[in-house]
N, C-alpha and C positions, 0 to 999 in steps of 0.2 A: 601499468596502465589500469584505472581503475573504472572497471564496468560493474552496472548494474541493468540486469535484464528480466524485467516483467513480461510474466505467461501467463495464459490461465482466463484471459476475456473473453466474451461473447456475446452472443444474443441469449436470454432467460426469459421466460413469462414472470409474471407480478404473483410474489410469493416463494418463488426459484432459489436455488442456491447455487455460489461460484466459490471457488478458492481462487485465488490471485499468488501466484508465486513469483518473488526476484531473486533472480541469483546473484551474487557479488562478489568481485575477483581484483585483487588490486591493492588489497588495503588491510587491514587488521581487520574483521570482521568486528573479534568481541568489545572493539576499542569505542564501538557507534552505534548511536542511538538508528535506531532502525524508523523510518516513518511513512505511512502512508496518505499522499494528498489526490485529490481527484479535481477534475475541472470540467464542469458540464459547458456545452456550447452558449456562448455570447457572454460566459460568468468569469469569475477570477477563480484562481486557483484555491483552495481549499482545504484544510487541516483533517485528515481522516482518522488516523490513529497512529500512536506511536507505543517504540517498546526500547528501554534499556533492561534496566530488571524490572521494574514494574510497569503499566500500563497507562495509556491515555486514551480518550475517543474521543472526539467530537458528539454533542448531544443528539444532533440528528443521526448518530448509526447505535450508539449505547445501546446494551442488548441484542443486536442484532448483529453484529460485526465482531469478532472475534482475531484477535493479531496475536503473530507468535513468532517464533524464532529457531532455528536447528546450529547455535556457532559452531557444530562439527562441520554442519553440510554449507558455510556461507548464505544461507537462504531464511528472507523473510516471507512468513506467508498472511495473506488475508483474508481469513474465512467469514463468507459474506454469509447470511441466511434474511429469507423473509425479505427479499428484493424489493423495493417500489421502483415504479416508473421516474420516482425524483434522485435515482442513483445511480440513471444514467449518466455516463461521464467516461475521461479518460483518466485511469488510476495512475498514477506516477510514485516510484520507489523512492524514496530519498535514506541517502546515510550523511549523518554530519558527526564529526569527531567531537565525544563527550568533553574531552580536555580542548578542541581548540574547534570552536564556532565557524571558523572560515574555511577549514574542511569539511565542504557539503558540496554534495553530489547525487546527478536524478537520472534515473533511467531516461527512458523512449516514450515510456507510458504504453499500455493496456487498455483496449476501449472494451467497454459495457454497456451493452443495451438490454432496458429492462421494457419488455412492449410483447404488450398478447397479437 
């Protein structure tokens, strides 16, 4: 059964830092692109960053967001730094299989609030 389970949200003042952690159980780990999407309230969901061996981000977090990966430990993490108020949202883990697109799969999601 494959789960993925995001930890790591909270409340941060503007400027703050959070790590965002998923863990993943289920499935071949090193076999998928690891991704993180966020969806702030009334918006659609959202591209944040991804990682196979190299890296991706969305323009609004570049610099500021850093993604990574442990294939020993199953777990993607997302280290946020330099918070704004526009990153509040709910973080969602997503794994989709490099070789085959219709294996994807999304956590519960992780809420973050960025507010002094």
């Amino acid at each position: 059964q494959v789960q993925l389970v995001e930890s790591g949200g909270g409340l941060v003042q503007p400027g703050g830092s959070l790590r965002l952690s998923c863990a993943a159980s289920g499935f071949t780990f090193s076999n998928y692109a690891m991704s993180w999407y966020r969806q702030a309230p009334g918006a659609e969901r959202e591209f944040v960053a991804r990682i196979i061996s190299v890296r991706a981000y969305a323009d609004s977090v570049k610099g500021r967001f850093t993604i990574s990966r442990d294939n020993a430990k199953n777990t993607v993490y997302l280290q946020m730094n330099r918070l704004k108020p526009e990153d509040t949202a709910v973080y969602y883990c997503n794994a989709r299989a490099i070789l085959d697109r219709t294996r994807d799969y999304w956590g519960q999601g992780t809420e973050v609030t960025v507010s002094s």
